[in-house]
SETORDREN-109072 format. One line per 10 residues: number of its first residue (from 1); their letters; for each residue y, x, z of N, C-alpha, C, O. Coordinates in steps of 0.2 Angstrom, whole numbers, plus 5000, padded with zeros to 4 digits. Layout:
N
NUM	a	Y,X,Z,Y,X,Z,Y,X,Z,Y,X,Z ~ ...
//
This chain:
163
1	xxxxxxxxxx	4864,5175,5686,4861,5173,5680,4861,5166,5680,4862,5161,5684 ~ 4860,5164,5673,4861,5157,5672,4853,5154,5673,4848,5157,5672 ~ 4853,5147,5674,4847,5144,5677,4844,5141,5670,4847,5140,5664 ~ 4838,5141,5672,4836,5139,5667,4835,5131,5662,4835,5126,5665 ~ 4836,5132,5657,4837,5124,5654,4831,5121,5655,4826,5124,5655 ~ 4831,5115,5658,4826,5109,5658,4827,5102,5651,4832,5099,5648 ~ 4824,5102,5651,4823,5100,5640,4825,5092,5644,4828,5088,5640 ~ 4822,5090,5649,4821,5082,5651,4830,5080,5652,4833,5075,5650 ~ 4831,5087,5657,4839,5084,5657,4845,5085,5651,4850,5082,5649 ~ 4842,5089,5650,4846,5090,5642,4846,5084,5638,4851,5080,5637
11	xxxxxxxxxx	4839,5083,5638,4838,5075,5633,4839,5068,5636,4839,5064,5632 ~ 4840,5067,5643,4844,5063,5644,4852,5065,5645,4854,5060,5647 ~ 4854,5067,5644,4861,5070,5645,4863,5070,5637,4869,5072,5637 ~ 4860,5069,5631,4860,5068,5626,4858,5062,5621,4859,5061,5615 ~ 4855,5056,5626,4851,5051,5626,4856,5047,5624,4861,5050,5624 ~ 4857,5044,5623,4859,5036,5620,4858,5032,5625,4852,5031,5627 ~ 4863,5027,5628,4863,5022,5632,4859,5024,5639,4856,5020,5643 ~ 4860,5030,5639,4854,5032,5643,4847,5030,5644,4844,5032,5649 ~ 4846,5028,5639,4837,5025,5638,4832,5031,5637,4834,5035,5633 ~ 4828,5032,5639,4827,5041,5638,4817,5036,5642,4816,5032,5646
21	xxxxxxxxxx	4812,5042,5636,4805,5041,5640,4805,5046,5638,4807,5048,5633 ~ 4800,5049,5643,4798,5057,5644,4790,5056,5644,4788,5052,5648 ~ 4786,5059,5641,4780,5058,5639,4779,5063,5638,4777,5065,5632 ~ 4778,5069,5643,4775,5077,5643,4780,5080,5638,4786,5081,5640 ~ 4778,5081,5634,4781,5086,5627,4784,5082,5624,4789,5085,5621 ~ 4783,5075,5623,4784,5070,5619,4790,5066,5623,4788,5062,5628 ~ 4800,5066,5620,4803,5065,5623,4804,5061,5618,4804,5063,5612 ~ 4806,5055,5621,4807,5049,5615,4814,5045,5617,4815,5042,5622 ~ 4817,5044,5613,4825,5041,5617,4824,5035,5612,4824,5037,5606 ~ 4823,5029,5613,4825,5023,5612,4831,5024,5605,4830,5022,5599
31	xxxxxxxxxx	4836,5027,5606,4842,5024,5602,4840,5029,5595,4844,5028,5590 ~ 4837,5033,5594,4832,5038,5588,4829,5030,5585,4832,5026,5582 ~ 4826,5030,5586,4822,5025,5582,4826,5020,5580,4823,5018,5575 ~ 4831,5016,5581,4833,5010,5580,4842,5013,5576,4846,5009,5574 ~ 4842,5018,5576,4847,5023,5571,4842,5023,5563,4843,5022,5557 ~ 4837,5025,5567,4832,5027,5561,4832,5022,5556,4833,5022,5550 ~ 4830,5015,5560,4829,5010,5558,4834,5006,5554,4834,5002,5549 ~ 4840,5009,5559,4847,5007,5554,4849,5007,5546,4850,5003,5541 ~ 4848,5016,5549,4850,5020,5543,4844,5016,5536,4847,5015,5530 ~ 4837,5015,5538,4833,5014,5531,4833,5008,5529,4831,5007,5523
41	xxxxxxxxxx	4838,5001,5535,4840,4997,5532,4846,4999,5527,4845,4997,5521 ~ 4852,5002,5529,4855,5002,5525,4855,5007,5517,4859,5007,5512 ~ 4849,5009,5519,4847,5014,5512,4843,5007,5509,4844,5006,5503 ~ 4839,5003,5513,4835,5000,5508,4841,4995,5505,4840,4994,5499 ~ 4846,4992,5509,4851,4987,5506,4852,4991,5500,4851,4989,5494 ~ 4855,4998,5501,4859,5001,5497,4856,5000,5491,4858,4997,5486 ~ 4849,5006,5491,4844,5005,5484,4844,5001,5481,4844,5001,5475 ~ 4845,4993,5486,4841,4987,5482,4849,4986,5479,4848,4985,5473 ~ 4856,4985,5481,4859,4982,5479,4862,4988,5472,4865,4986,5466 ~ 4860,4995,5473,4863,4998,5467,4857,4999,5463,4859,5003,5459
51	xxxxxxxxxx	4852,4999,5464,4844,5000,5459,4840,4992,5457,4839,4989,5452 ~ 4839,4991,5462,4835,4987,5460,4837,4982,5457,4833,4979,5453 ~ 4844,4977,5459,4846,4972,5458,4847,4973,5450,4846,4969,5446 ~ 4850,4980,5448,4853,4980,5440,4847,4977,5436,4847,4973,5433 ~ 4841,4982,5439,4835,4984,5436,4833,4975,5436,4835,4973,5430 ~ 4831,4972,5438,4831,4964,5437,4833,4960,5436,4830,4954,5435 ~ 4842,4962,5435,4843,4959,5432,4844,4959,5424,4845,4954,5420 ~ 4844,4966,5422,4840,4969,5416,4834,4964,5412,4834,4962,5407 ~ 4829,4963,5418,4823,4962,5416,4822,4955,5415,4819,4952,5411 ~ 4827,4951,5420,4828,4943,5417,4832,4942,5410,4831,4937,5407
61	xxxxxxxxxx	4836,4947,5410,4841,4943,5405,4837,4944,5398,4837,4941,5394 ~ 4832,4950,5398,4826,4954,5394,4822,4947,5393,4821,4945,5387 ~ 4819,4943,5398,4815,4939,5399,4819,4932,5394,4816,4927,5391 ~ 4826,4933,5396,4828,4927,5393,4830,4928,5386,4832,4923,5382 ~ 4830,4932,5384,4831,4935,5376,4827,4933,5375,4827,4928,5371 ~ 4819,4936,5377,4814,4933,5372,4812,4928,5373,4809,4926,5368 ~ 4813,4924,5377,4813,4916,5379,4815,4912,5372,4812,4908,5369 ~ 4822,4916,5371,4828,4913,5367,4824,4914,5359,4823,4910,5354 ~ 4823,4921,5359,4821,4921,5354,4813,4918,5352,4812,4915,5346 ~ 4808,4919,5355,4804,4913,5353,4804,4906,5353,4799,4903,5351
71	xxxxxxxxxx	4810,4903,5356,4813,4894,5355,4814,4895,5347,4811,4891,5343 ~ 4819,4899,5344,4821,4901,5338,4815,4903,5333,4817,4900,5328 ~ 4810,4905,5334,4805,4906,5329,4803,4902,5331,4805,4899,5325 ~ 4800,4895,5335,4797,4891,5336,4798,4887,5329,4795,4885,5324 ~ 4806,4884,5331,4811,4880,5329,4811,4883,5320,4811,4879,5315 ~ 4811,4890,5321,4810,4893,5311,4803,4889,5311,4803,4883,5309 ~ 4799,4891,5313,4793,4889,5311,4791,4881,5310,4786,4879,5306 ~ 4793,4877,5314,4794,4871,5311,4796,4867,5306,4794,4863,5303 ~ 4803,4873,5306,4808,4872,5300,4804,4871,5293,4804,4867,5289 ~ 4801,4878,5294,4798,4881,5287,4790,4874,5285,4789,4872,5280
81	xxxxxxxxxx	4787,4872,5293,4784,4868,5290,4785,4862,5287,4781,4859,5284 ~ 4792,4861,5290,4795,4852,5287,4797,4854,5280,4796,4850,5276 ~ 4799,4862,5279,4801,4862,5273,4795,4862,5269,4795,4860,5263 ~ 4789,4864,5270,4783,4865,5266,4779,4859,5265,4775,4859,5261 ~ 4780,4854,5268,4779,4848,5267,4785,4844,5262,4785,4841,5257 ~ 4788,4846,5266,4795,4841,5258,4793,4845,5253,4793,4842,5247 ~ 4792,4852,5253,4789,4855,5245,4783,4853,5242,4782,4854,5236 ~ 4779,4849,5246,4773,4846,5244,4773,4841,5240,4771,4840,5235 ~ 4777,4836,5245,4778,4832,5244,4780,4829,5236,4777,4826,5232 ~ 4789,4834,5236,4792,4835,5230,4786,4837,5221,4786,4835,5216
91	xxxxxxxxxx	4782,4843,5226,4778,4844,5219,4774,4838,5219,4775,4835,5213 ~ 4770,4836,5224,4766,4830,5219,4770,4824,5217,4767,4821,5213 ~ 4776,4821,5219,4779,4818,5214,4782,4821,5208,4782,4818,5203 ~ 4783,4827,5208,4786,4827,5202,4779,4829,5194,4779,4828,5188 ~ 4773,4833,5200,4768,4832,5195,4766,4824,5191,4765,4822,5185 ~ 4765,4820,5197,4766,4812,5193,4772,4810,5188,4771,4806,5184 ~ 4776,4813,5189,4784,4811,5186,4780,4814,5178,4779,4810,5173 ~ 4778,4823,5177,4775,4825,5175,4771,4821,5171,4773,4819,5165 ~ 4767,4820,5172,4760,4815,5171,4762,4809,5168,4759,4808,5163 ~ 4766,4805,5170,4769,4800,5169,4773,4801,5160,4771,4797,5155
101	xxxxxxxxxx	4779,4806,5161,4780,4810,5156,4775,4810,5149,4774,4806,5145 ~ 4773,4816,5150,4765,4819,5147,4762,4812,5141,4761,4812,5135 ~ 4761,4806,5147,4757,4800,5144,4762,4796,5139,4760,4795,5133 ~ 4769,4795,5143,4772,4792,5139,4775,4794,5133,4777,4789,5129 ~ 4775,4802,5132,4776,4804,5124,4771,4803,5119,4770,4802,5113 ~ 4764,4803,5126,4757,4804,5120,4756,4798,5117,4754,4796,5111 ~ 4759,4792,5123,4759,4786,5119,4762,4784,5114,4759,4781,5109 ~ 4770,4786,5114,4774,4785,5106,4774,4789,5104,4776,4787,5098 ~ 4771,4797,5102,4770,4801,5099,4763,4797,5095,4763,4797,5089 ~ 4758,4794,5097,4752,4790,5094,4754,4785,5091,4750,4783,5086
111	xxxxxxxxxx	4761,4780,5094,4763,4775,5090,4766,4778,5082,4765,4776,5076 ~ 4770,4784,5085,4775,4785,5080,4770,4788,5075,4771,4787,5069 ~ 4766,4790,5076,4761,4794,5070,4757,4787,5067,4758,4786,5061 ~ 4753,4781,5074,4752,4775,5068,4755,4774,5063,4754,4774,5057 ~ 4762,4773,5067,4768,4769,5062,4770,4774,5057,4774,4772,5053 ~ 4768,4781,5054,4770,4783,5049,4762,4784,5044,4763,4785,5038 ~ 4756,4784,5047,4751,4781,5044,4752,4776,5042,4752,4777,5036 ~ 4753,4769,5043,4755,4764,5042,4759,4762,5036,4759,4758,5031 ~ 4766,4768,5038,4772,4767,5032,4767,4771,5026,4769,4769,5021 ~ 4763,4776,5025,4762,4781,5021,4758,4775,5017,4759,4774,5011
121	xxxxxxxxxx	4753,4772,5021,4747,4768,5018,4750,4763,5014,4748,4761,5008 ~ 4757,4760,5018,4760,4755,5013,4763,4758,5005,4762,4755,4999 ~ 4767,4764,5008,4767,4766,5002,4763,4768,4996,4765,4767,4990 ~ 4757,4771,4998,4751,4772,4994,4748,4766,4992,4743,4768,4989 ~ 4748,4758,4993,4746,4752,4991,4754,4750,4988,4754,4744,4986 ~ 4758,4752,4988,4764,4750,4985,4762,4754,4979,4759,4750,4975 ~ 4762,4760,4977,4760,4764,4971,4753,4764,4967,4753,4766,4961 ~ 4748,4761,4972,4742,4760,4968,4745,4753,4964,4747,4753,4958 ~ 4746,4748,4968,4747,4740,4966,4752,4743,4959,4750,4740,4953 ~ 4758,4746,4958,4763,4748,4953,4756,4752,4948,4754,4748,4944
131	xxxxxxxxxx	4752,4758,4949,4748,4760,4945,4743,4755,4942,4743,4755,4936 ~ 4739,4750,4945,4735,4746,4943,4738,4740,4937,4735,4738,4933 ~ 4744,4738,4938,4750,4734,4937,4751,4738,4928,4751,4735,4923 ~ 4753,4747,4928,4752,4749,4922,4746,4751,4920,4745,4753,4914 ~ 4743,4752,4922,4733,4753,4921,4732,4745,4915,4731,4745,4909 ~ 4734,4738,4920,4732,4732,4917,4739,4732,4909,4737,4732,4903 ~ 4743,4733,4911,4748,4734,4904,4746,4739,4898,4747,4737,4893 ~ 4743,4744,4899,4740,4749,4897,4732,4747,4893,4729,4749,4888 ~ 4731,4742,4897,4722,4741,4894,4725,4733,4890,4722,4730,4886 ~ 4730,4731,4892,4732,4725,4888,4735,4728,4882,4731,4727,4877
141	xxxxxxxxxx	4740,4732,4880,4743,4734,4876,4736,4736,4871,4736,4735,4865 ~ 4732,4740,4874,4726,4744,4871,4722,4740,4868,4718,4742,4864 ~ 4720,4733,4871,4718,4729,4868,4720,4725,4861,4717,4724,4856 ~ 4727,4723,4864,4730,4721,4856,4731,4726,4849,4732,4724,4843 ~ 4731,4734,4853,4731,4738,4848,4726,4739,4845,4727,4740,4839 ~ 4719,4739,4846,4712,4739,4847,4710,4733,4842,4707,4733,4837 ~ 4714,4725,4846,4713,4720,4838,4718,4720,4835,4718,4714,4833 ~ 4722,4724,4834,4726,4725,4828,4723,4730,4822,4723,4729,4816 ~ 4720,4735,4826,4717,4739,4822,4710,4735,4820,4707,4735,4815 ~ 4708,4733,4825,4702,4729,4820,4703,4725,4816,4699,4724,4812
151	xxxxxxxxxx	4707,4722,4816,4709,4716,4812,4713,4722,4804,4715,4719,4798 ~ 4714,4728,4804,4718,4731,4800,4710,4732,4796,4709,4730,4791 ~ 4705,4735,4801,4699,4739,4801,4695,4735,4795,4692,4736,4790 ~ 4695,4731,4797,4691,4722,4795,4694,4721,4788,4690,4721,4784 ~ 4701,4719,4785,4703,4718,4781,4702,4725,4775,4699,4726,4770 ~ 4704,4729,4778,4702,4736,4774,4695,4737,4772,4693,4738,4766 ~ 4688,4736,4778,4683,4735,4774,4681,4729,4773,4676,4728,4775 ~ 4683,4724,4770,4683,4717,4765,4685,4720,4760,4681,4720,4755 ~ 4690,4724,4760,4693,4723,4752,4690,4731,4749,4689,4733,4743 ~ 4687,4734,4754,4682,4740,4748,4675,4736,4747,4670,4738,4743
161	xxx	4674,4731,4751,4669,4729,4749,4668,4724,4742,4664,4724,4737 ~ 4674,4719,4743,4675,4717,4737,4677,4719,4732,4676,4716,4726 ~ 4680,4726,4732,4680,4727,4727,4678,4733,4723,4679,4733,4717
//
């Protein structure tokens, strides 16, 4: 018959470097754990260089877009302020410009209207002075018609009285 297996020598005889601790039930070989330990470095290297590193760098270049893109609206937003100030700017001079404007039509529109009261009044003192000028010819002429007829008036009643 064959003898029976003992697990101690099996497992050293299986053992790695020969390093072997036998701990009752509990048979522990040194080169287990540091294979172990291997393998999870190279799972973690692996994970990290084909997972995680995309994943981050993903998440930077992400980080750097929006970086980018609020320098950009910063920079619009400035923009739109400098330009809402030059639009202020621009309206209240042009409302002075305006204003400016505004007075100086109402000032020659005031002259111009004086100066054609002025011309109007002239001519209404040119046309009276010509009217009063035929008014006085009119009361002259009227006058001498007046002592022509009284002088006709006067001779005609003499001669029914004398006679």
């Amino acid at each position: 018959m064959s003898e029976p297996i003992n697990l101690t020598e099996l497992a050293k005889q299986n053992a790695l470097w020969d390093i072997n601790m036998d701990y009752g039930l509990l048979h522990f070989q040194l080169a287990t754990p540091i294979l172990s330990l291997v393998i999870i470095m190279i799972m973690i290297f692996a994970v990290n260089r084909l997972l995680f590193q995309p994943v981050l760098r993903t998440l930077d270049n992400r980080r750097q877009e929006v970086e980018q893109r609020q320098s950009k609206v910063r920079q619009a937003a400035e923009e739109v302020e400098s330009l809402k100030q030059q639009m202020q700017t621009r309206l209240q001079q042009a409302r002075q410009e305006v204003g400016h404007v505004f007075h100086t039509s109402q000032q020659e529109g005031h002259q111009e209207k004086e100066s054609m009261v002025e011309k109007e009044v002239s001519i209404v003192e040119a046309e009276l002075t010509e009217g009063r000028a035929n008014l006085e010819r009119e009361v002259q002429k009227a006058k001498e018609d007046l002592a022509a007829f009284r002088e006709t008036l006067a001779s005609a009643t003499v001669a029914r009285l004398l006679s």
